[in-house]
C-alpha positions as CSV (number, residue, x, y, z in Angstrom):
1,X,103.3,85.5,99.5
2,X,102.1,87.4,102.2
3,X,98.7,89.2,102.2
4,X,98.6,92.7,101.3
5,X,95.1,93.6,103.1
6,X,92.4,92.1,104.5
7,X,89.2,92.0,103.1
8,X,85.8,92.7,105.4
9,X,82.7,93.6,103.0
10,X,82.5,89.4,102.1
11,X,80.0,87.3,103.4
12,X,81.0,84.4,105.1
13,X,80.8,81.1,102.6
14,X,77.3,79.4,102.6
15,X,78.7,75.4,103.6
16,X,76.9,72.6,105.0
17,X,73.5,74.3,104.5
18,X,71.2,72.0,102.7
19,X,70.1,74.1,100.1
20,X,66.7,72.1,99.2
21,X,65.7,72.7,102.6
22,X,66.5,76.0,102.6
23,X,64.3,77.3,99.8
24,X,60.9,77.3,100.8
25,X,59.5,78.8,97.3
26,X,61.2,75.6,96.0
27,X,59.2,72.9,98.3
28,X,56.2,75.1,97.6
29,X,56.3,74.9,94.1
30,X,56.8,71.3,93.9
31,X,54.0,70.6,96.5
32,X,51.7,72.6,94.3
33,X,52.4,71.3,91.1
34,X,53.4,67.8,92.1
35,X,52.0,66.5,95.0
36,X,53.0,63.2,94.9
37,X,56.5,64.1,94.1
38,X,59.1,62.5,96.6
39,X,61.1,65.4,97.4
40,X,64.0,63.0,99.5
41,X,66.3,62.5,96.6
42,X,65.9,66.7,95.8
43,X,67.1,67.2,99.8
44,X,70.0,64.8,99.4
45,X,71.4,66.5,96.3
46,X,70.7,69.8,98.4
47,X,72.7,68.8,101.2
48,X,75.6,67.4,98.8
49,X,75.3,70.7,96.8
50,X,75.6,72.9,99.7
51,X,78.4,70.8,101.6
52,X,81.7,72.5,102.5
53,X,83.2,69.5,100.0
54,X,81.4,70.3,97.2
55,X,81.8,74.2,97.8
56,X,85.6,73.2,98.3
57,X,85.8,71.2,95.1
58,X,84.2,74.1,93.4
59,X,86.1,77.2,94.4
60,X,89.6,75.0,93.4
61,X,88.6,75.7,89.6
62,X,89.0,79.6,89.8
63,X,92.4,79.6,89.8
64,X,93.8,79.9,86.2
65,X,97.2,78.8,87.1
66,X,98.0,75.2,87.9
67,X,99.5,75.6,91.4
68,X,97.3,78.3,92.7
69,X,94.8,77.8,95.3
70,X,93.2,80.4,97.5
71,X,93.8,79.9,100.9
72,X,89.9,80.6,101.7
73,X,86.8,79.9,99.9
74,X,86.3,83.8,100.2
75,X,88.2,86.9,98.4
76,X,91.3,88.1,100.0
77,X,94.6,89.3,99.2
78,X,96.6,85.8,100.2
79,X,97.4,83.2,97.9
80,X,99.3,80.2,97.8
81,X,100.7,78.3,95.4
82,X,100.9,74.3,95.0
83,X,99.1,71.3,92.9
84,X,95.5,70.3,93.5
85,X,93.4,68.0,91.4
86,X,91.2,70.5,90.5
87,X,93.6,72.2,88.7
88,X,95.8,69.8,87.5
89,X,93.0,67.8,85.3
C-alpha cells in the first residue's frame, strides 16, 4: 500500500533512553524517602523499558488486524501487512 502523505508534527520515538536515569524527580524521591534503597535493579528495568526492543515489542499490539504492522514506531500514512508474534498470540 503506498503512503498517502507524510506526517511531520510527530516526535521522533523515545528508544534506547534509560528512563530511570532520565527522571531526576524519580531518583530524588527515592533518595529522600529511602536512602538506603539500591536504585541498580530500578536503572536496569529503566534501560529494558526504554530499549528500541521493548518499544518495538510494544507498538506491534496496536494493530487490530492480525497481519498489520506499521512500518515505524511513529504515525504515518504507510502500512504493511504480514504476521508478527505480537499479533498473532
Amino acid at each position: 500500500m503506498a503512503a498517502t502523505h507524510d506526517v511531520f508534527n510527530q516526535v521522533t520515538p523515545l528508544a534506547d533512553v534509560n528512563l530511570f536515569a532520565g527522571n531526576q524527580a524519580l531518583q530524588d524521591a527515592l533518595k529522600f524517602n529511602a536512602p538506603g534503597l539500591n536504585t541498580a535493579p530500578l536503572a536496569a528495568l529503566g534501560q529494558l523499558a526504554g530499549s528500541a526492543a521493548m518499544q518495538n515489542h510494544a507498538r506491534l499490539p496496536t494493530c487490530t488486524h492480525p497481519n498489520c504492522a506499521r512500518t515505524t514506531a511513529w504515525a504515518t500514512a504507510s502500512t504493511r501487512w504480514n504476521s508478527t508474534p505480537a499479533t498473532t498470540r
